[in-house]
N, C-alpha and C positions, 0 to 999 in steps of 0.2 A: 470728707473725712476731716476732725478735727482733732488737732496734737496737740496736747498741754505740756508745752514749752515750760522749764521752769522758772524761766525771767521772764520771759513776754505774756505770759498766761494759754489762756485757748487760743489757736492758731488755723485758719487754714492751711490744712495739707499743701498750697498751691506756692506756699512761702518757703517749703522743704524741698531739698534734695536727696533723695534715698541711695544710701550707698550699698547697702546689705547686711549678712547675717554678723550679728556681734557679737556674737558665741564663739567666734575662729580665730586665730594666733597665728601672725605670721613667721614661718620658721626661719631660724635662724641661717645667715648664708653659708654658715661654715661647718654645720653640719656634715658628718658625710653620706648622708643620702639626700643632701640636700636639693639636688635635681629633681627627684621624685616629690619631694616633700610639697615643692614648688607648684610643683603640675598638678598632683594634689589640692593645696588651698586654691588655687587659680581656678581650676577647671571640675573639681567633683566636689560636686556642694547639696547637701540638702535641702530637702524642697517640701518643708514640715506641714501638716495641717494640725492647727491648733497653736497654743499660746507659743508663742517665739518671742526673740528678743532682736530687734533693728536697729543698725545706724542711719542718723538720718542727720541731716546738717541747715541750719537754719539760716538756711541765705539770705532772706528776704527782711531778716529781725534783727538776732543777736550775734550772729553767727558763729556759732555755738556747737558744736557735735553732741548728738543727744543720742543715748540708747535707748528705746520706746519699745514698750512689753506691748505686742498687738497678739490677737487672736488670726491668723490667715485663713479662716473658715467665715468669720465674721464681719472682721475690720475694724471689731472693738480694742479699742485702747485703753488697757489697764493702769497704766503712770509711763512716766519718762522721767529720765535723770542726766543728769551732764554726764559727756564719756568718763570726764576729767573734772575736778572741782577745779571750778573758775577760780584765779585770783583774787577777784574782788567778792564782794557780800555772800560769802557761804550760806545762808539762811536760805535761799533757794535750789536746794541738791535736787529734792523729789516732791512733783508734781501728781496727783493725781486727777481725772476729768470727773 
């Protein structure tokens, strides 16, 4: 699998480390269901087929936190973008392969 980092260009997948779904928000601790809330993101998480959206962290490169649109039926990779806009050279946000 190949990930189009948007600094480093096309990347083997073997330079990444996959953290999970980045569609999820960690809750706040002072909520007051916040115990539930916890065990919740932690523990019951979906397990999509089809287009979803990944954290992935770019150890081997820029190291970088990327969100990467994949297909999980597939393993096609639609674009990747920084979690966060880098401080330096903005002109690389979104990447597409």
């Amino acid at each position: 699998m190949r990930i189009p980092c948007p600094y480093c260009g096309l990347r083997d997948a073997h330079e990444f480390s996959y953290l999970g779904d980045a569609t999820v928000s960690r809750p706040a601790p002072d909520m007051p269901d916040a115990q539930e809330a916890f065990f919740h993101y932690v523990y019951l998480r979906e397990n999509p087929a089809g287009a979803h959206e990944e954290l992935w962290y770019h150890a081997a490169g820029c190291r970088q936190w990327l969100v990467v649109s994949r297909d999980t039926r597939t393993h096609e990779i639609s674009g990747a973008s920084f979690a966060r806009a880098p401080k330096a050279d903005a002109s690389h946000a979104e990447v597409k392969p």
